[in-house]
Structures are given as structure tokens and as C-alpha cells.
OpenMM code with the backbone's topology and positions (N, CA, C; nanometers):
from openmm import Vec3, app, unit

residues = "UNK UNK UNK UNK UNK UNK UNK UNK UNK UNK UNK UNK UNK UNK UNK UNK UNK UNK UNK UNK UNK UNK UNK UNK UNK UNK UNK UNK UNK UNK UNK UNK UNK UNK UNK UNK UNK UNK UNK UNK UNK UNK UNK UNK UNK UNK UNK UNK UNK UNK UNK UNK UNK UNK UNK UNK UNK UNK UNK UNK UNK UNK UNK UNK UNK UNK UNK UNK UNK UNK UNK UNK UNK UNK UNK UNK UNK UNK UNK UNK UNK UNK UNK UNK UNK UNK UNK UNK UNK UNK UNK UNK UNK UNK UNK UNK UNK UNK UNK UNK UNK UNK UNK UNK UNK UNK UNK UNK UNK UNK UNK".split()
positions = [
    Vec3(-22.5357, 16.3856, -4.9605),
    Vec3(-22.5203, 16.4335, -5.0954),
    Vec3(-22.4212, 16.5478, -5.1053),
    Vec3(-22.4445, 16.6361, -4.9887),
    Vec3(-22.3225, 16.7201, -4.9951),
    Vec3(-22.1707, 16.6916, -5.0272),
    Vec3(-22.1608, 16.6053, -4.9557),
    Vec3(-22.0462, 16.5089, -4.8993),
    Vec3(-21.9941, 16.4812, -5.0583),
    Vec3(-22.0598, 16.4169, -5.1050),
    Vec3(-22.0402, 16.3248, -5.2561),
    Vec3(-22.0090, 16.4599, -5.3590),
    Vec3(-22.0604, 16.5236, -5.3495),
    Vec3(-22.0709, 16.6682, -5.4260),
    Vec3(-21.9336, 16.7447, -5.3741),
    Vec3(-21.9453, 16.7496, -5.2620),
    Vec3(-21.7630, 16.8135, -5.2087),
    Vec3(-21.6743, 16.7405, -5.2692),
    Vec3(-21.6703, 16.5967, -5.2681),
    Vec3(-21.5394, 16.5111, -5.3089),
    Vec3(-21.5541, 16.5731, -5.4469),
    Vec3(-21.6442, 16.5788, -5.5100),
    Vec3(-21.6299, 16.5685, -5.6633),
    Vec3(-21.5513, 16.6937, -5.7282),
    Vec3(-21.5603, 16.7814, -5.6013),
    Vec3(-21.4832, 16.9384, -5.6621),
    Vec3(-21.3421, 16.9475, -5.6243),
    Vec3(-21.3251, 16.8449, -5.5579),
    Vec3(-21.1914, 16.8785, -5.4942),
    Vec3(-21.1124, 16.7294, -5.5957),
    Vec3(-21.1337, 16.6327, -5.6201),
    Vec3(-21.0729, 16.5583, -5.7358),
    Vec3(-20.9940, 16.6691, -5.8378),
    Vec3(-20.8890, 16.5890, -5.8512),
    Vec3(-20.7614, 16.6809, -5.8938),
    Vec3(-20.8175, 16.6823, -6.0449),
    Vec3(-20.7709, 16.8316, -6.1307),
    Vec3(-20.8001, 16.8120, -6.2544),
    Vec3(-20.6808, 16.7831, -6.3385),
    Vec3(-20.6538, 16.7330, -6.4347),
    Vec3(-20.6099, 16.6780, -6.5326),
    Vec3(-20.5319, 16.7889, -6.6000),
    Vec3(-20.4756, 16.8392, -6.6074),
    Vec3(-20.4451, 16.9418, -6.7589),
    Vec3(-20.3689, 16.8470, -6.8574),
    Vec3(-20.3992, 16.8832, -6.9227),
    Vec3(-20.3801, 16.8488, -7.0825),
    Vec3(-20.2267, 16.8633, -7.1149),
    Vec3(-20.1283, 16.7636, -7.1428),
    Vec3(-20.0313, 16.8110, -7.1506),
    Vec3(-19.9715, 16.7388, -7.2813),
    Vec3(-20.0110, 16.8403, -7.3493),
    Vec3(-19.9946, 16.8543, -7.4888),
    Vec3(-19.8714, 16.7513, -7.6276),
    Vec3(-19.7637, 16.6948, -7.5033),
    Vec3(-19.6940, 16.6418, -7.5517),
    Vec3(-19.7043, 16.5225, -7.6075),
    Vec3(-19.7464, 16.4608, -7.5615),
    Vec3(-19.7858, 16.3109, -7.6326),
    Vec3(-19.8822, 16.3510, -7.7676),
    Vec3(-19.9649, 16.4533, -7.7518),
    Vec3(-20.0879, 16.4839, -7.8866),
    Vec3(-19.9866, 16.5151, -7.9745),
    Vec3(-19.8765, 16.6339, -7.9367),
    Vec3(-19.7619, 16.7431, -7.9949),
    Vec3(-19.6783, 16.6244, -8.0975),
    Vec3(-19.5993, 16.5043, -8.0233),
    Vec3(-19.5578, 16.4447, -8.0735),
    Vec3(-19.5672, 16.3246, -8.2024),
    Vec3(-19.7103, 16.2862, -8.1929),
    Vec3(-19.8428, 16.2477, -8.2842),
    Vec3(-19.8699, 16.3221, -8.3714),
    Vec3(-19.8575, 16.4111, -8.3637),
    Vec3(-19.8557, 16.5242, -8.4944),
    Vec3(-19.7394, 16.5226, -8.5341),
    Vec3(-19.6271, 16.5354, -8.4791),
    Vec3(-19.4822, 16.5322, -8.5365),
    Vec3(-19.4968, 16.4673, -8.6306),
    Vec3(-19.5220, 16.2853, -8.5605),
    Vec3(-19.4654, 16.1919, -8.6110),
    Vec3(-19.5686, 16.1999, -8.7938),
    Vec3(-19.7018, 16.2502, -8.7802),
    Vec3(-19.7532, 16.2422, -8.8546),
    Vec3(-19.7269, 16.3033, -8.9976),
    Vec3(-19.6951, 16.4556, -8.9679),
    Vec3(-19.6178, 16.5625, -9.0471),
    Vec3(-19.4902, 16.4751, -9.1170),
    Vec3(-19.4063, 16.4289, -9.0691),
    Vec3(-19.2914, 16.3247, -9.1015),
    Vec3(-19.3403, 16.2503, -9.1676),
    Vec3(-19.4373, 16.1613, -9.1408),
    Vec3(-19.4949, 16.0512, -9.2436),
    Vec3(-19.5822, 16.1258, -9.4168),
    Vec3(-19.6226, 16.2222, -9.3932),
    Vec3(-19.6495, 16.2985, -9.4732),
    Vec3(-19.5856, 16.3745, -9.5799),
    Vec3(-19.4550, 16.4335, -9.5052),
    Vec3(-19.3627, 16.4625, -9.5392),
    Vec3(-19.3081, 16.3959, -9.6341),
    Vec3(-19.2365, 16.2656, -9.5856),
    Vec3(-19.1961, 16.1575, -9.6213),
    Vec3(-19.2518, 16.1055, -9.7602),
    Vec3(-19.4063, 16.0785, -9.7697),
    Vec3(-19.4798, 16.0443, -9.8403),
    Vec3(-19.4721, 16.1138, -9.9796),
    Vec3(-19.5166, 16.1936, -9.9490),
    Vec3(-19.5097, 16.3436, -10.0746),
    Vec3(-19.3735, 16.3940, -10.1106),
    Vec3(-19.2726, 16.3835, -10.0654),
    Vec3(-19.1289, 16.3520, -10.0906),
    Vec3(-19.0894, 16.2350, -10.1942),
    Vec3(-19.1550, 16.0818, -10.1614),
    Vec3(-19.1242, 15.9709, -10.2348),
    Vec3(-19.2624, 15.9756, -10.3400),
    Vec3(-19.3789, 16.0365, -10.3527),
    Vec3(-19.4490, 16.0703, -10.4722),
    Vec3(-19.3893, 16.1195, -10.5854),
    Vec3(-19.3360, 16.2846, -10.5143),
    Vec3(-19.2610, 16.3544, -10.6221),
    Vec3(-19.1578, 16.3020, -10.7072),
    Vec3(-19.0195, 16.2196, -10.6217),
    Vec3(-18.9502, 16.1185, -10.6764),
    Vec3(-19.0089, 16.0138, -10.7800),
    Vec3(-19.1290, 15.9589, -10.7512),
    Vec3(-19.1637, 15.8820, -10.8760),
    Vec3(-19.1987, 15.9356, -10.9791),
    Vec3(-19.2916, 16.0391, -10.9712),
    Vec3(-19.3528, 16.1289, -11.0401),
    Vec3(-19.2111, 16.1732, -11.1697),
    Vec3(-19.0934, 16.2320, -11.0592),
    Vec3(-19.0059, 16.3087, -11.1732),
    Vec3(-18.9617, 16.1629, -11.2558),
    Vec3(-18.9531, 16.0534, -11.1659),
    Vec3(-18.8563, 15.8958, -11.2216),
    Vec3(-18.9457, 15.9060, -11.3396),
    Vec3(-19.0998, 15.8863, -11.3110),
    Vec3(-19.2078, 15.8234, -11.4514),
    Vec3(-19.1881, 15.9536, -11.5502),
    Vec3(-19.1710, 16.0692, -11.5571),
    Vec3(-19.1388, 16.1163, -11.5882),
    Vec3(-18.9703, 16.0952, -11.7104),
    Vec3(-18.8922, 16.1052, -11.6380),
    Vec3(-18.7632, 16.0940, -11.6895),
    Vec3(-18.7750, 15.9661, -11.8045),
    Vec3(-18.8698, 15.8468, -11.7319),
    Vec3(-18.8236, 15.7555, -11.8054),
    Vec3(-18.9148, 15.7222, -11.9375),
    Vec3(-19.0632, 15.7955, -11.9101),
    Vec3(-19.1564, 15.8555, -12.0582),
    Vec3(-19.0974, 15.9406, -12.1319),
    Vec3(-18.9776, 16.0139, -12.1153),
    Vec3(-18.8781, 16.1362, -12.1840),
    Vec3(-18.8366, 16.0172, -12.2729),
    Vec3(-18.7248, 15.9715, -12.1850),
    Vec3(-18.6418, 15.8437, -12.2207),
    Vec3(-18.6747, 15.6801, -12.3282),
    Vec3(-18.8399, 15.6620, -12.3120),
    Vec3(-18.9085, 15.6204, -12.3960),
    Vec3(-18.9101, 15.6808, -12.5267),
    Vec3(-18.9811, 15.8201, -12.5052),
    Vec3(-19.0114, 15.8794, -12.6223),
    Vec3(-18.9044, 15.8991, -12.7069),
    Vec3(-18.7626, 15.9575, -12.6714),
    Vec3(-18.6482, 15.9880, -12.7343),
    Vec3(-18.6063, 15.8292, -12.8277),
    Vec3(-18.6647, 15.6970, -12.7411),
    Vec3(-18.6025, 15.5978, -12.8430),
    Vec3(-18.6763, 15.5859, -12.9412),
    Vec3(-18.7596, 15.5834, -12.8978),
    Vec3(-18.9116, 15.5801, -13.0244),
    Vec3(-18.8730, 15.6661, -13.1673),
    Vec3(-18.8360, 15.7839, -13.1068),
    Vec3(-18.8192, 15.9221, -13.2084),
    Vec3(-18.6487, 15.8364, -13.3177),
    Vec3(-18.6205, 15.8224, -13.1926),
    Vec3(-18.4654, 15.7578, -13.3012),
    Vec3(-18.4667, 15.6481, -13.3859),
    Vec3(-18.5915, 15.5607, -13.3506),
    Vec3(-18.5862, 15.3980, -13.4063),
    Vec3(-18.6948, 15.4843, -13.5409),
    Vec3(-18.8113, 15.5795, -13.5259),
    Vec3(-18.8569, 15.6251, -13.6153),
    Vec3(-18.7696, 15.6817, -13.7847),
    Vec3(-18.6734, 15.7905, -13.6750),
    Vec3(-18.6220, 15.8427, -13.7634),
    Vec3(-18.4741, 15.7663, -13.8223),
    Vec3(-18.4383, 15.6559, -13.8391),
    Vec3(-18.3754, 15.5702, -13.8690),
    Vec3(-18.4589, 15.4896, -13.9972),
    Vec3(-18.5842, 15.4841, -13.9639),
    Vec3(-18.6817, 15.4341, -14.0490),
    Vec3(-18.7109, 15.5061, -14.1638),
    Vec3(-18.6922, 15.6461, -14.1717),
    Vec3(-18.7218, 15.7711, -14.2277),
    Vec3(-18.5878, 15.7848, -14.2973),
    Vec3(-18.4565, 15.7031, -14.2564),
    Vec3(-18.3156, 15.7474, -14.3438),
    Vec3(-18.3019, 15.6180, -14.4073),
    Vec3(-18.3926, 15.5569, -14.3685),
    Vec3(-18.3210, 15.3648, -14.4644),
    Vec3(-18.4471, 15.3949, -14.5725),
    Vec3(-18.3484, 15.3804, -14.7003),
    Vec3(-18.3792, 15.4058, -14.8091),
    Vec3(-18.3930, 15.2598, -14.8762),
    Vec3(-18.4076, 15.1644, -14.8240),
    Vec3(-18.4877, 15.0396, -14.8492),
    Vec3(-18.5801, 15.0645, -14.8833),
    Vec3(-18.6664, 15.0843, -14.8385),
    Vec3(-18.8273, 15.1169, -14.8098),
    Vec3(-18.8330, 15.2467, -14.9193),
    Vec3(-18.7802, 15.2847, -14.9591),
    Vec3(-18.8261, 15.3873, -15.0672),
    Vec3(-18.7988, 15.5540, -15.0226),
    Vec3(-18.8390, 15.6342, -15.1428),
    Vec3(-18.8633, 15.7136, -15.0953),
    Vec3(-18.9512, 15.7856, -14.9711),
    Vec3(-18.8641, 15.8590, -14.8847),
    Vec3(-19.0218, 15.9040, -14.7844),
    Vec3(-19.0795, 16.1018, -14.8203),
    Vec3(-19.0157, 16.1453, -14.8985),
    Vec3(-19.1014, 16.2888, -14.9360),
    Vec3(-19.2135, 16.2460, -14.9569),
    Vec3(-19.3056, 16.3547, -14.8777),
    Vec3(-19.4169, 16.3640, -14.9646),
    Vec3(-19.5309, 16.3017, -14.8951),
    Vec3(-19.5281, 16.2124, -14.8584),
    Vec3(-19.5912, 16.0513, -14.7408),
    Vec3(-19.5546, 16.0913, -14.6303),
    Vec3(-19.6541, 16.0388, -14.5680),
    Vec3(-19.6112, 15.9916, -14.3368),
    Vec3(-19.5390, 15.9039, -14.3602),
    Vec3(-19.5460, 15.8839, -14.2348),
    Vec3(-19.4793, 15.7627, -14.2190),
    Vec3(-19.5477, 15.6403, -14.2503),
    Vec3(-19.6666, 15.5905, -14.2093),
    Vec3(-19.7602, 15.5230, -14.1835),
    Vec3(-19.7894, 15.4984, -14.3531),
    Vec3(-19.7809, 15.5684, -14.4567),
    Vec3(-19.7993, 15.5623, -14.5780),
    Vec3(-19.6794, 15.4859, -14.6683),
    Vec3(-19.5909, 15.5467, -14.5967),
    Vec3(-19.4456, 15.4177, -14.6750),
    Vec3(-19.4344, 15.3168, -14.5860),
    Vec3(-19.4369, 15.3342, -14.4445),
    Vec3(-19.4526, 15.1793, -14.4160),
    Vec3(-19.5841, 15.0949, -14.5064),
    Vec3(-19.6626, 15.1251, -14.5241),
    Vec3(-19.7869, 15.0275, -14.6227),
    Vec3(-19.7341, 15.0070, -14.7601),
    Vec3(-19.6642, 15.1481, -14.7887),
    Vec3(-19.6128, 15.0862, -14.9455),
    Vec3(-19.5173, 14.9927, -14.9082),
    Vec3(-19.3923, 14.9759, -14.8341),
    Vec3(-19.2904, 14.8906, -14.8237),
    Vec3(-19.3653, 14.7618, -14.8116),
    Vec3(-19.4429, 14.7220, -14.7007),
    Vec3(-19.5234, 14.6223, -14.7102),
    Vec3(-19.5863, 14.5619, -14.8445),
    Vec3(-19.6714, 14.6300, -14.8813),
    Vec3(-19.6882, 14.5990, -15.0293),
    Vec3(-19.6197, 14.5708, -15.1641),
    Vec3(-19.4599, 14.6526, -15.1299),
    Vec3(-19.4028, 14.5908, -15.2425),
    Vec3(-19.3072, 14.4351, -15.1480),
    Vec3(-19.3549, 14.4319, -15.0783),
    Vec3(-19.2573, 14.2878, -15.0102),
    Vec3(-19.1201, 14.3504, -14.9326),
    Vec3(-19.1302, 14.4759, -14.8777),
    Vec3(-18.9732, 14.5207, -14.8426),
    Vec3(-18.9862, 14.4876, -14.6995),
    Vec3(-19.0830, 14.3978, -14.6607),
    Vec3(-19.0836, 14.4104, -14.5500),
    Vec3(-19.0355, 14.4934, -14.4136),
    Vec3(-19.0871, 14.6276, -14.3901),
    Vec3(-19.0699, 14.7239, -14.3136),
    Vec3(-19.1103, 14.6315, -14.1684),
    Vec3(-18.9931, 14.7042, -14.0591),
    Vec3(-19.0014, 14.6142, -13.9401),
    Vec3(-19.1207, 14.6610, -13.8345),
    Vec3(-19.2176, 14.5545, -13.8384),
    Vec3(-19.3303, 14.5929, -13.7092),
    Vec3(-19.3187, 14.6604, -13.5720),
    Vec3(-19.2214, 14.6382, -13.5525),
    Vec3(-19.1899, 14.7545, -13.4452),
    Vec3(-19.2483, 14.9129, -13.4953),
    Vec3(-19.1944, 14.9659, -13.5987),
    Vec3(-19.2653, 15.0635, -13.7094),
    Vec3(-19.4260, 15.0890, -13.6461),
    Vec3(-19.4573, 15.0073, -13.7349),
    Vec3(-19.6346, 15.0036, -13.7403),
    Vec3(-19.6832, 15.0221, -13.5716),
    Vec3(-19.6022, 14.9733, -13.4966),
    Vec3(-19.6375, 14.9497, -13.3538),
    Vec3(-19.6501, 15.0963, -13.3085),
    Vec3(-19.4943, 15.1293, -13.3591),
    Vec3(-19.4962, 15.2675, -13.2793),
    Vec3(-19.5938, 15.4156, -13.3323),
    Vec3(-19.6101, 15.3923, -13.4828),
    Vec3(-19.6985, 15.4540, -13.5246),
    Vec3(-19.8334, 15.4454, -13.4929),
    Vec3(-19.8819, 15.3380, -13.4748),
    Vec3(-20.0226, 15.3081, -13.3747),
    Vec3(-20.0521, 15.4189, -13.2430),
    Vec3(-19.9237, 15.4534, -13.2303),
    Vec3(-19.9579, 15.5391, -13.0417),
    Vec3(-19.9866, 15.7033, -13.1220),
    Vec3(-20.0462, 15.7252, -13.0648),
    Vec3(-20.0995, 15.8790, -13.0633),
    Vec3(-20.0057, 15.9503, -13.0389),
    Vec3(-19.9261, 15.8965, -12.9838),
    Vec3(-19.8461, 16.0409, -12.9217),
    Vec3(-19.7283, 16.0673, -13.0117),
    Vec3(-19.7347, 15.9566, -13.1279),
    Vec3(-19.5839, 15.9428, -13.2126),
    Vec3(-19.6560, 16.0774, -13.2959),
    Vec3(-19.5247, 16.1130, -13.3943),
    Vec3(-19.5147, 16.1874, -13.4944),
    Vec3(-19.5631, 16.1007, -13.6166),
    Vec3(-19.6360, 16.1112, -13.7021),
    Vec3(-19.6702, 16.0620, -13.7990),
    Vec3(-19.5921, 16.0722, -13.9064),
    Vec3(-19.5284, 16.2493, -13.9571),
    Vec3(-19.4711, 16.2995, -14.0751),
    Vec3(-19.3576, 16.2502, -14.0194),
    Vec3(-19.3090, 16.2269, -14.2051),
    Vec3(-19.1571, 16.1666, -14.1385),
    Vec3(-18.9923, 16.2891, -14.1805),
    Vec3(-18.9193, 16.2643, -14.1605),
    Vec3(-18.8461, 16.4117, -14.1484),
    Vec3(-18.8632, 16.5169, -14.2373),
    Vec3(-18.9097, 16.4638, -14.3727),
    Vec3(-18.8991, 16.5431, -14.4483),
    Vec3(-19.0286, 16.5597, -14.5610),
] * unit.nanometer
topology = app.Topology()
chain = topology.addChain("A")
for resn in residues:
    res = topology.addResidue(resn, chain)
    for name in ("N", "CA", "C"):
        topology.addAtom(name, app.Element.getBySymbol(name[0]), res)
């Protein structure tokens, strides 16, 4: 038993050599990196292109708000002369009504 017990202390030890773990972390940090790099990029893209939405919306609105087809707009939303145009037959274009449906539009119309 001695014997078995001697070998066991004298077996070489191992140290830890950090590089292969070191490099696994690199690679990981990089992938991370990487990751949260191409988030932000979408993030600003969905961004830019909800700007870019909204700005057409605002222009196809306020185009709606200068065509004097549809009547006067003092005074009324929007949402109120589009129903009168409808009602007298001026047929106001559904795109209109569509975009007024979203919450996030402006209701009043320029003036």
C-alpha cells in the first residue's frame, strides 16, 4: 500500500495552461461582440425605416389636408372630412381611412 501511495505522489501534476480556456473566451467575446454590433445595426435600420414610414404617411396625409376636393378641412380632423367626403360621394382615397386607423397618426389636419 505504501508502494501504490508513493506512485500516486510522484505522478506528474498538470498545470493548467490557460490558453486554450483564454482563447474560448476570446473567441466568445468576438461572437458577442459581433452579435450586439449586428443588433444595434438593425435596431438603428428598424428605426430609420419607421422614421421613413412615418414621414410618408405624414406627406400622403397632408396632401389629403391640401386637396380641396373633399371640402373644406378648418375646423374638423381629419377622420371627420374624410366621412363627410364619403358621404357626399367624393370618394376620399382608403389609403386615408387606413392611415388614420393607426394610433400613432395625427388626427388634426393642418389647420
Amino acid at each position: 500500500m505504501g508502494q501504490e501511495r508513493q506512485d500516486r505522489l510522484v505522478l506528474p501534476i498538470r498545470k493548467h495552461v490557460g490558453g486554450d480556456k483564454d482563447q474560448v473566451n476570446k473567441r466568445r467575446q468576438v461572437e458577442l461582440d459581433s452579435h450586439k454590433r449586428e443588433e444595434k445595426e438593425r435596431t438603428r435600420e428598424e428605426l430609420e425605416n419607421k422614421e421613413q414610414r412615418e414621414e410618408r404617411e405624414e406627406k400622403v396625409l397632408r396632401q389629403f389636408d391640401l386637396n380641396s376636393k373633399y371640402g373644406p378641412c378648418t375646423g374638423m380632423t381629419r377622420i371627420e372630412r374624410w366621412d363627410r367626403a364619403q358621404e357626399l360621394g367624393l370618394n376620399p382615397p382608403q389609403e386615408i381611412l387606413t392611415l388614420l386607423s393607426k394610433e400613432s397618426t395625427s388626427k388634426d389636419a393642418l389647420w
